[in-house]
MDTraj code that builds the backbone (N, CA, C; nanometers):
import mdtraj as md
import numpy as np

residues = "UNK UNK UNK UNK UNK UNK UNK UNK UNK UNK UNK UNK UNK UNK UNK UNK UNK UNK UNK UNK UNK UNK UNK UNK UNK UNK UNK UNK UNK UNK UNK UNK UNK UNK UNK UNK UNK UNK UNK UNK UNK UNK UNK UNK UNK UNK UNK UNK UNK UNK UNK UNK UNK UNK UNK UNK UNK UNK UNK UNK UNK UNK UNK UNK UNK UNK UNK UNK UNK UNK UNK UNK UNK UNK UNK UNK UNK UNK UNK UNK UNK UNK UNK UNK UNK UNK UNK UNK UNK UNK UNK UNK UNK UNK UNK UNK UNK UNK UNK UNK UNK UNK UNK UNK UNK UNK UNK UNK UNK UNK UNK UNK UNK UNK UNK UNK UNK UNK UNK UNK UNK UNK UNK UNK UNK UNK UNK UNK UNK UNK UNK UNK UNK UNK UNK UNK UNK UNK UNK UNK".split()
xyz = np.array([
    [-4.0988, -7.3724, 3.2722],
    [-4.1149, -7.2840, 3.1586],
    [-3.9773, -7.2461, 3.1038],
    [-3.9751, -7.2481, 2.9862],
    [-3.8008, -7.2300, 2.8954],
    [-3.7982, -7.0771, 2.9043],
    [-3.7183, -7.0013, 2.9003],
    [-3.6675, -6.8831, 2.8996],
    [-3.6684, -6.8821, 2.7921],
    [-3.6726, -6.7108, 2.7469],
    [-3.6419, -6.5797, 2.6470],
    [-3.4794, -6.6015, 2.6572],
    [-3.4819, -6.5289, 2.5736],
    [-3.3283, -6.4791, 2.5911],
    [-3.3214, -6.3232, 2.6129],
    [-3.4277, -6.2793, 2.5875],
    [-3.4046, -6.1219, 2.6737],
    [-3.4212, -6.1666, 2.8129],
    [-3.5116, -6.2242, 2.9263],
    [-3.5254, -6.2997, 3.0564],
    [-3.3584, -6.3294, 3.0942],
    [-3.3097, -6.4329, 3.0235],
    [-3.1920, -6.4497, 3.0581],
    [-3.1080, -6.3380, 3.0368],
    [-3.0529, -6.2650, 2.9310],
    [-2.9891, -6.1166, 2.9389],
    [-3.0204, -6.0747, 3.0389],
    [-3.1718, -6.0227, 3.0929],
    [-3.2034, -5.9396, 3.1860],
    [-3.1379, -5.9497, 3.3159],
    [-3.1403, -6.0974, 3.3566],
    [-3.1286, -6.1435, 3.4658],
    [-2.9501, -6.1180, 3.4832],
    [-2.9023, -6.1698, 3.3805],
    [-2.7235, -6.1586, 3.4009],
    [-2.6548, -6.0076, 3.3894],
    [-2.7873, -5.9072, 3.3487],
    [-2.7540, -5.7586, 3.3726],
    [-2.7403, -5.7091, 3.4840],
    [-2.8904, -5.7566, 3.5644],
    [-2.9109, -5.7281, 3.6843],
    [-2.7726, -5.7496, 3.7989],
    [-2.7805, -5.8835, 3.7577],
    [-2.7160, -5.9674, 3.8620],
    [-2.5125, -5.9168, 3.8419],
    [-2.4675, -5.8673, 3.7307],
    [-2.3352, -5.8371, 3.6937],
    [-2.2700, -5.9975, 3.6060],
    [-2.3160, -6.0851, 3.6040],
    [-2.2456, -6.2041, 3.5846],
    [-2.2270, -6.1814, 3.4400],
    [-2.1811, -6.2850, 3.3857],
    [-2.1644, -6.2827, 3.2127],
    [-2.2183, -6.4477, 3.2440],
    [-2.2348, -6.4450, 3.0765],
    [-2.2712, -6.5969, 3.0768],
    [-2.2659, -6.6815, 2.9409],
    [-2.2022, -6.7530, 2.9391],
    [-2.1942, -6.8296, 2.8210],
    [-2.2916, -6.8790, 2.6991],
    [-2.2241, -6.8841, 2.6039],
    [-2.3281, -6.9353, 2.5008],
    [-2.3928, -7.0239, 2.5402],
    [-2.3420, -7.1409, 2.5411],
    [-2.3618, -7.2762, 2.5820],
    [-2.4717, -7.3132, 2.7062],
    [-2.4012, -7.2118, 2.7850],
    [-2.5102, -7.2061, 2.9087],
    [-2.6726, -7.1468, 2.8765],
    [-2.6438, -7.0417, 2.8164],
    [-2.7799, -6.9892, 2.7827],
    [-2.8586, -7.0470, 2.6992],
    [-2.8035, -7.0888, 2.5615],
    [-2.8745, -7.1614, 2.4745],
    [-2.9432, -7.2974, 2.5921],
    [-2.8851, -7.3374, 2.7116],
    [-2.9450, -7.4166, 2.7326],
    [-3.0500, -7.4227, 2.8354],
    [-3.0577, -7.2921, 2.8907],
    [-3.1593, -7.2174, 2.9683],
    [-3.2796, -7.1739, 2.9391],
    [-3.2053, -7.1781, 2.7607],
    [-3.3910, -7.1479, 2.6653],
    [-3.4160, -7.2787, 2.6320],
    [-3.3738, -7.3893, 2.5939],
    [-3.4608, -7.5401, 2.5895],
    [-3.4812, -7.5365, 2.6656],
    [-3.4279, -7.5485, 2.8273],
    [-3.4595, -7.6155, 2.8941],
    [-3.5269, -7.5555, 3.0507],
    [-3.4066, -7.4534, 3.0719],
    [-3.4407, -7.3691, 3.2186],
    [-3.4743, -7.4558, 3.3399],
    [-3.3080, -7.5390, 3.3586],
    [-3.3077, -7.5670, 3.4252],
    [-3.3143, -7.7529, 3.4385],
    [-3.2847, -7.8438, 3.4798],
    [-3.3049, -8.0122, 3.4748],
    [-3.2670, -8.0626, 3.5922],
    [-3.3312, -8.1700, 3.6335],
    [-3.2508, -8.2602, 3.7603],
    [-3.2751, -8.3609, 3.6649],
    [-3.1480, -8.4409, 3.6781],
    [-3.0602, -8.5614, 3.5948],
    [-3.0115, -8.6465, 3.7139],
    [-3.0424, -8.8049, 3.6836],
    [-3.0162, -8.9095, 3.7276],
    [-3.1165, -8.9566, 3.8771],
    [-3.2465, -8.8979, 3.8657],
    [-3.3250, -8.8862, 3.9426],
    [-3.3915, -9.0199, 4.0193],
    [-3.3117, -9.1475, 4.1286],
    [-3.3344, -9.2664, 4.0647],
    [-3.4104, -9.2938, 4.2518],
    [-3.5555, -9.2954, 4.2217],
    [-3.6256, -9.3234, 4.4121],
    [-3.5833, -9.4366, 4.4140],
    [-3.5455, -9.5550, 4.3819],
    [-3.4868, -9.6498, 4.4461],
    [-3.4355, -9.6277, 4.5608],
    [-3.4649, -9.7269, 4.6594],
    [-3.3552, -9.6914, 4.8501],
    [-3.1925, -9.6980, 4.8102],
    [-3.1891, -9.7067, 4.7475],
    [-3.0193, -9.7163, 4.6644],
    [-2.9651, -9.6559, 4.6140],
    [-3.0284, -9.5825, 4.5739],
    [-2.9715, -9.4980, 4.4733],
    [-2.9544, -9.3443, 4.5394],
    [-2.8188, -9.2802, 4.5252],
    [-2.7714, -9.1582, 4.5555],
    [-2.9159, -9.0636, 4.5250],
    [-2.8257, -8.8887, 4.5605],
    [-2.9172, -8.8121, 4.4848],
    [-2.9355, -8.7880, 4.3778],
    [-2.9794, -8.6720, 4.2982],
    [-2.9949, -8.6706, 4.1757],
    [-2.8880, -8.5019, 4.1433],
    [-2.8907, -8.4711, 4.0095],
    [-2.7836, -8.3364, 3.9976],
    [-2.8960, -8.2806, 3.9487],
    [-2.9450, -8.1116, 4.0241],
    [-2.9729, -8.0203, 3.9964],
    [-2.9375, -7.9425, 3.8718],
    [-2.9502, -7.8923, 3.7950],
    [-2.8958, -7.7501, 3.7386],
    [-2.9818, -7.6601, 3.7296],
    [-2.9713, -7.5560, 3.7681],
    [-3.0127, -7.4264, 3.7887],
    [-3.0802, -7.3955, 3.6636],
    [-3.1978, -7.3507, 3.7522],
    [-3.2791, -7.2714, 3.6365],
    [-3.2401, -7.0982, 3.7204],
    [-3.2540, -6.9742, 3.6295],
    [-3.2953, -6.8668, 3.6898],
    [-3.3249, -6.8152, 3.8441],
    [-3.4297, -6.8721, 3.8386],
    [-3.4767, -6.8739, 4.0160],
    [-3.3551, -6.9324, 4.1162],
    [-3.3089, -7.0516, 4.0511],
    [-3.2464, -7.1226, 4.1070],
    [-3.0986, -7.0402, 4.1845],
    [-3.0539, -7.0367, 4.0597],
    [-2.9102, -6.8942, 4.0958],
    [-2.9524, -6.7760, 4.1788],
    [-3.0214, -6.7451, 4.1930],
    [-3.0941, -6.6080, 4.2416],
    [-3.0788, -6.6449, 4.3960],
    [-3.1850, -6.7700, 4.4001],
    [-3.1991, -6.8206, 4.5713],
    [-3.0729, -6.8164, 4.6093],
    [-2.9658, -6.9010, 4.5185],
    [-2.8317, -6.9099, 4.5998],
    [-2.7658, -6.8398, 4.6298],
    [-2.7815, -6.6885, 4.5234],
    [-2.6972, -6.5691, 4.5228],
    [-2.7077, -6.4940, 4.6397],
    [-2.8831, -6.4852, 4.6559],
    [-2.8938, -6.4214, 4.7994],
    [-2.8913, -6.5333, 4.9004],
    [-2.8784, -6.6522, 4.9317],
    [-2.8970, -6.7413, 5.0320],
    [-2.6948, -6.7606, 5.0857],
    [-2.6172, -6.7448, 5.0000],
    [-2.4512, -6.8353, 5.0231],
    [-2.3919, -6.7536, 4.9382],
    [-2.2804, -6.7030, 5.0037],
    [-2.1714, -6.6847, 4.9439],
    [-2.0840, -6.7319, 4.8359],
    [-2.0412, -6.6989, 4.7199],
    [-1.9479, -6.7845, 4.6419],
    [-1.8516, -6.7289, 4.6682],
    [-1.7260, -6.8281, 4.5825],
    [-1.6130, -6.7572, 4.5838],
    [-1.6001, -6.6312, 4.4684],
    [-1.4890, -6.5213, 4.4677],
    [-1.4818, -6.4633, 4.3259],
    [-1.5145, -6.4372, 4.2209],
    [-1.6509, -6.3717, 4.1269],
    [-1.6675, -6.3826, 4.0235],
    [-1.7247, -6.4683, 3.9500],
    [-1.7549, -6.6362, 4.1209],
    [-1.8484, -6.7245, 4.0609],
    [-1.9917, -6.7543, 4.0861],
    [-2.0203, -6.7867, 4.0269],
    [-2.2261, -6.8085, 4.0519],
    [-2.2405, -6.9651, 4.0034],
    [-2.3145, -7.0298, 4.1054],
    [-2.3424, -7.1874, 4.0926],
    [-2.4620, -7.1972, 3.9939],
    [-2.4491, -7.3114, 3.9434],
    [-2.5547, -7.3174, 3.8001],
    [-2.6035, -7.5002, 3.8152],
    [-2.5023, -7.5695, 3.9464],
    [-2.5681, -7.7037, 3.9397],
    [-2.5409, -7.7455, 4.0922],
    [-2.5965, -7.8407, 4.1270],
    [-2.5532, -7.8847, 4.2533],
    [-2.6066, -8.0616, 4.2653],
    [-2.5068, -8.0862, 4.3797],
    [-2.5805, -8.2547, 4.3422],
    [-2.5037, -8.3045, 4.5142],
    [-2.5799, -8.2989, 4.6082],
    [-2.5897, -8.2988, 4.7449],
    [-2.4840, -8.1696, 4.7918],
    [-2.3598, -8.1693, 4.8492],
    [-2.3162, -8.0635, 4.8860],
    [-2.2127, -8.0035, 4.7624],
    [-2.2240, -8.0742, 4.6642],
    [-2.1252, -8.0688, 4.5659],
    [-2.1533, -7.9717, 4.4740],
    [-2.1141, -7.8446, 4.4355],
    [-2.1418, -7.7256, 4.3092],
    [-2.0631, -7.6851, 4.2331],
    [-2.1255, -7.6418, 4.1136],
    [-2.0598, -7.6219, 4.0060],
    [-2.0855, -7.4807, 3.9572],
    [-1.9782, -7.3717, 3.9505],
    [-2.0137, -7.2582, 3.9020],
    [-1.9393, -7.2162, 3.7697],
    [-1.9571, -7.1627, 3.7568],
    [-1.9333, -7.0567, 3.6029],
    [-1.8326, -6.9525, 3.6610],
    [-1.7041, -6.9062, 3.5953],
    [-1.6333, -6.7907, 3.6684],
    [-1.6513, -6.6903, 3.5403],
    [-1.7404, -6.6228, 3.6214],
    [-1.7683, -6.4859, 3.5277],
    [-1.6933, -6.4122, 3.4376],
    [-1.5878, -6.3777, 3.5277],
    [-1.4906, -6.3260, 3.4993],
    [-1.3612, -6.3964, 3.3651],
    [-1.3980, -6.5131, 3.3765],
    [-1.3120, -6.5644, 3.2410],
    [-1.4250, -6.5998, 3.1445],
    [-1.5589, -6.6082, 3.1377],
    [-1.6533, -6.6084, 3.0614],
    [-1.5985, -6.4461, 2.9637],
    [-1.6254, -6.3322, 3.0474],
    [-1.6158, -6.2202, 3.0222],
    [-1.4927, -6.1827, 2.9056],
    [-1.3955, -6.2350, 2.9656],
    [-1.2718, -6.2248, 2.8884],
    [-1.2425, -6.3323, 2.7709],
    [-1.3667, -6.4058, 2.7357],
    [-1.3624, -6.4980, 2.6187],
    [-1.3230, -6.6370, 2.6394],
    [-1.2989, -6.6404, 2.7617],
    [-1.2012, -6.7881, 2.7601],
    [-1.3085, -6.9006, 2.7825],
    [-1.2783, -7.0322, 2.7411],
    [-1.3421, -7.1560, 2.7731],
    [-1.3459, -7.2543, 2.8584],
    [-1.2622, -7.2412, 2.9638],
    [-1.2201, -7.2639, 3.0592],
    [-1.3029, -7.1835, 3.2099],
    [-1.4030, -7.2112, 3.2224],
    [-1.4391, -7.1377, 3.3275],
    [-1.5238, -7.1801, 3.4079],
    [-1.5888, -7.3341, 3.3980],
    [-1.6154, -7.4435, 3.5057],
    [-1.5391, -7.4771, 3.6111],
    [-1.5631, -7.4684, 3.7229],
    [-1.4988, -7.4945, 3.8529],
    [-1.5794, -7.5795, 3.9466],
    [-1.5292, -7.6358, 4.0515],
    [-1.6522, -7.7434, 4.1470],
    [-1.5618, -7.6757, 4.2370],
    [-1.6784, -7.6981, 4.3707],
    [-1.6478, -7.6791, 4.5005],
    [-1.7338, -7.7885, 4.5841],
    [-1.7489, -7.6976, 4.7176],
    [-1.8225, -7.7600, 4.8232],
    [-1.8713, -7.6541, 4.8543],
    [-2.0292, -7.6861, 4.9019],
    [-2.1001, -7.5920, 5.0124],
    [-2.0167, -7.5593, 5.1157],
    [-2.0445, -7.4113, 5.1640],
    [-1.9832, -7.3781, 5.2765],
    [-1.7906, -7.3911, 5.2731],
    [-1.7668, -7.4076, 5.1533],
    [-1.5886, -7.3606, 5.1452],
    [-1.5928, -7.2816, 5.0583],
    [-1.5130, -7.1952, 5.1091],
    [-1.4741, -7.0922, 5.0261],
    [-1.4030, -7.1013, 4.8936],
    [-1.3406, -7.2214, 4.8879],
    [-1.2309, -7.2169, 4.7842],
    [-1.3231, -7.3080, 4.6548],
    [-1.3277, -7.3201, 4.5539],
    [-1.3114, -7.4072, 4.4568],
    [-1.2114, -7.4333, 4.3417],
    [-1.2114, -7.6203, 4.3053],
    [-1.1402, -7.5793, 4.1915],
    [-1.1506, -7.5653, 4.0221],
    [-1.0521, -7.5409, 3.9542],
    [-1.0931, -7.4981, 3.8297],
    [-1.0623, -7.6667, 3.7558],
    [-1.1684, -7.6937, 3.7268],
    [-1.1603, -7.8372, 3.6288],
    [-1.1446, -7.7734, 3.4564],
    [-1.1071, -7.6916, 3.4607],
    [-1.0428, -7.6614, 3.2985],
    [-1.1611, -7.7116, 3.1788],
    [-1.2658, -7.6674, 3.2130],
    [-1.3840, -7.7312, 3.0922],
    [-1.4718, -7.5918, 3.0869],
    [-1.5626, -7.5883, 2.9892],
    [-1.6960, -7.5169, 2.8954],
    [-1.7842, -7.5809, 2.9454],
    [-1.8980, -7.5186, 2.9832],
    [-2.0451, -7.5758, 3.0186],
    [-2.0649, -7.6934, 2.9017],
    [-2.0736, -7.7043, 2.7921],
    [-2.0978, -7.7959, 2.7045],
    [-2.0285, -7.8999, 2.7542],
    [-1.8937, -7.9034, 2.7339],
    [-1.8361, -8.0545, 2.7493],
    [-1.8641, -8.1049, 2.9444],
    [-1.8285, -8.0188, 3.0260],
    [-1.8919, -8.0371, 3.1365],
    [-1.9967, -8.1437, 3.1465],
    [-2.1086, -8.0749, 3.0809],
    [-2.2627, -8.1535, 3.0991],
    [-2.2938, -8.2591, 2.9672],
    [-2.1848, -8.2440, 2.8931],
    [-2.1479, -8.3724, 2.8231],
    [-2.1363, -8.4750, 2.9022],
    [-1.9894, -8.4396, 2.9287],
    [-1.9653, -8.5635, 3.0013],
    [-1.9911, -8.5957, 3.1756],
    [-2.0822, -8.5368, 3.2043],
    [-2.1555, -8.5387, 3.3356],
    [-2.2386, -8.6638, 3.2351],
    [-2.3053, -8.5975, 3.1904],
    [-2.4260, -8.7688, 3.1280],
    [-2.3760, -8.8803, 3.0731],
    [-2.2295, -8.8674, 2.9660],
    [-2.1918, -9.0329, 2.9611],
    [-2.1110, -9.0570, 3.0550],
    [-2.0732, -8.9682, 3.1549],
    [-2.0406, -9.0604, 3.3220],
    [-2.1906, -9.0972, 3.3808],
    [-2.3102, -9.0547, 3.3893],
    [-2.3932, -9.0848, 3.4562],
    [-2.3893, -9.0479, 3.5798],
    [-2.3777, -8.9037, 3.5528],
    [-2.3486, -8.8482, 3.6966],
    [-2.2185, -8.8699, 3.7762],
    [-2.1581, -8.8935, 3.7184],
    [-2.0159, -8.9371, 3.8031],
    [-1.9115, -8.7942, 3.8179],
    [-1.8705, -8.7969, 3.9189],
    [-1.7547, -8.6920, 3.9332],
    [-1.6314, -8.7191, 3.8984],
    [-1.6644, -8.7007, 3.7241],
    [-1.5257, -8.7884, 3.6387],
    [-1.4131, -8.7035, 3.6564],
    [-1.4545, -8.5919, 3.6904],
    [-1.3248, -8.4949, 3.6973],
    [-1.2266, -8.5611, 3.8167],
    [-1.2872, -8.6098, 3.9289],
    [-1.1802, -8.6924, 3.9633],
    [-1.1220, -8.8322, 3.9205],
    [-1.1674, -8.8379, 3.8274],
    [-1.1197, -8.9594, 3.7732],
    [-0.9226, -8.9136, 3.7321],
    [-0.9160, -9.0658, 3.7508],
    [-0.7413, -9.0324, 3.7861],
    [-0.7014, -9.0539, 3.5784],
    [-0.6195, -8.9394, 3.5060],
    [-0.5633, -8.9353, 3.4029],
    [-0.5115, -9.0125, 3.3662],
    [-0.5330, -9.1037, 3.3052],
    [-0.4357, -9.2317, 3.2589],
    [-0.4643, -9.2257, 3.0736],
    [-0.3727, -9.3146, 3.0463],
    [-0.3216, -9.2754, 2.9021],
    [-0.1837, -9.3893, 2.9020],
    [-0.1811, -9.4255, 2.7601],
    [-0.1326, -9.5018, 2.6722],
    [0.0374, -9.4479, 2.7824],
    [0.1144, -9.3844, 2.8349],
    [0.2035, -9.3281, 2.8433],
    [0.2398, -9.3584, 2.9847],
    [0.1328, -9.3224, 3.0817],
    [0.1331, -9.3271, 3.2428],
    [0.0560, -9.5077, 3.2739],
    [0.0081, -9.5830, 3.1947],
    [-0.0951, -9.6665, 3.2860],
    [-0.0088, -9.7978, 3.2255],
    [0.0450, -9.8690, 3.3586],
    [0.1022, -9.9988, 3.2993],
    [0.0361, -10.1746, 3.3769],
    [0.0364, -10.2160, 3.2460],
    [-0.0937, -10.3054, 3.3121],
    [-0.0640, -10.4464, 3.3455],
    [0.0876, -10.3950, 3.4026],
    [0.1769, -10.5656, 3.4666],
    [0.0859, -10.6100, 3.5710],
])
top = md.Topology()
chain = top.add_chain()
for i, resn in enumerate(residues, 1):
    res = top.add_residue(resn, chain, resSeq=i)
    for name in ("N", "CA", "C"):
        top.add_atom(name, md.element.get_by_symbol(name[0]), res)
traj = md.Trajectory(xyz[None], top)
C-alpha cells in the first residue's frame, strides 16, 4: 500500500529523523521495492528498500550509527540517510555500511541519483567502482 504524506510526516515526527524530498515522494508511489529479484540458483540476492514498517523493525531491532536510519539493504550491505545533513539542507547525505559495524561511509550522493544509478548499474555497488576519467586512465 503507497503512503500519505501525512503517514510519512507522522512517522519521521515520531521517530526524530528528517527526510528528504526525493525519499518521500518515493514512499508515496511506491512504499517501499525489492529490485533485481532474480530465483535463478545463480543469481545473488535482491536490494530491499524500506518501506515504513521496514525502518521501524530496524530502528528497534540494530543500532545505527549517528543521526542515521537505513532505508535499503541488499544481504549485509545498508544504506542510510544522515538525518542530520538532510536537516541542514544538504544533498549529500547517503552513506553505506555493514550490518553489525558501527562505522559507515559517506558516498557523497541524494537518494535520487543513488537509486538512479543503483538501477543502470543493476544493482551493482558502483560506488566502489574505481574513478577513472580522461586524466587518470591510460590504456597502454
Amino acid at each position: 500500500m503507497n503512503q500519505t504524506e501525512e503517514n510519512i510526516l507522522t512517522f519521521f515526527e515520531e521517530t526524530g529523523f528528517h527526510i528528504p524530498e526525493s525519499y518521500k515522494d518515493f514512499l508515496m508511489l511506491n512504499d517501499g521495492a525489492i529490485l533485481f529479484n532474480d530465483i535463478s540458483e545463480y543469481a545473488n540476492g535482491a536490494w530491499a528498500i524500506f518501506d515504513l514498517e521496514d525502518i521501524l523493525d530496524y530502528i528497534e531491532q540494530k543500532e545505527a550509527p549517528d543521526n542515521l536510519y537505513v532505508i535499503a539493504k541488499y544481504d549485509s550491505t545498508l544504506i542510510y540517510i544522515d538525518s542530520s545533513r538532510v536537516k541542514a539542507g544538504r544533498e549529500d547525505y547517503i552513506f553505506v555500511g555493514l550490518a553489525y559495524v558501527p562505522d559507515a561511509e559517506d558516498i557523497v550522493l541524494n537518494f535520487e541519483r543513488w537509486f538512479e544509478r543503483l538501477v543502470v548499474s543493476q544493482g551493482s555497488f558502483f560506488w566502489d567502482w574505481n574513478i577513472l576519467n580522461s586524466l587518470n586512465y591510460n590504456c597502454e
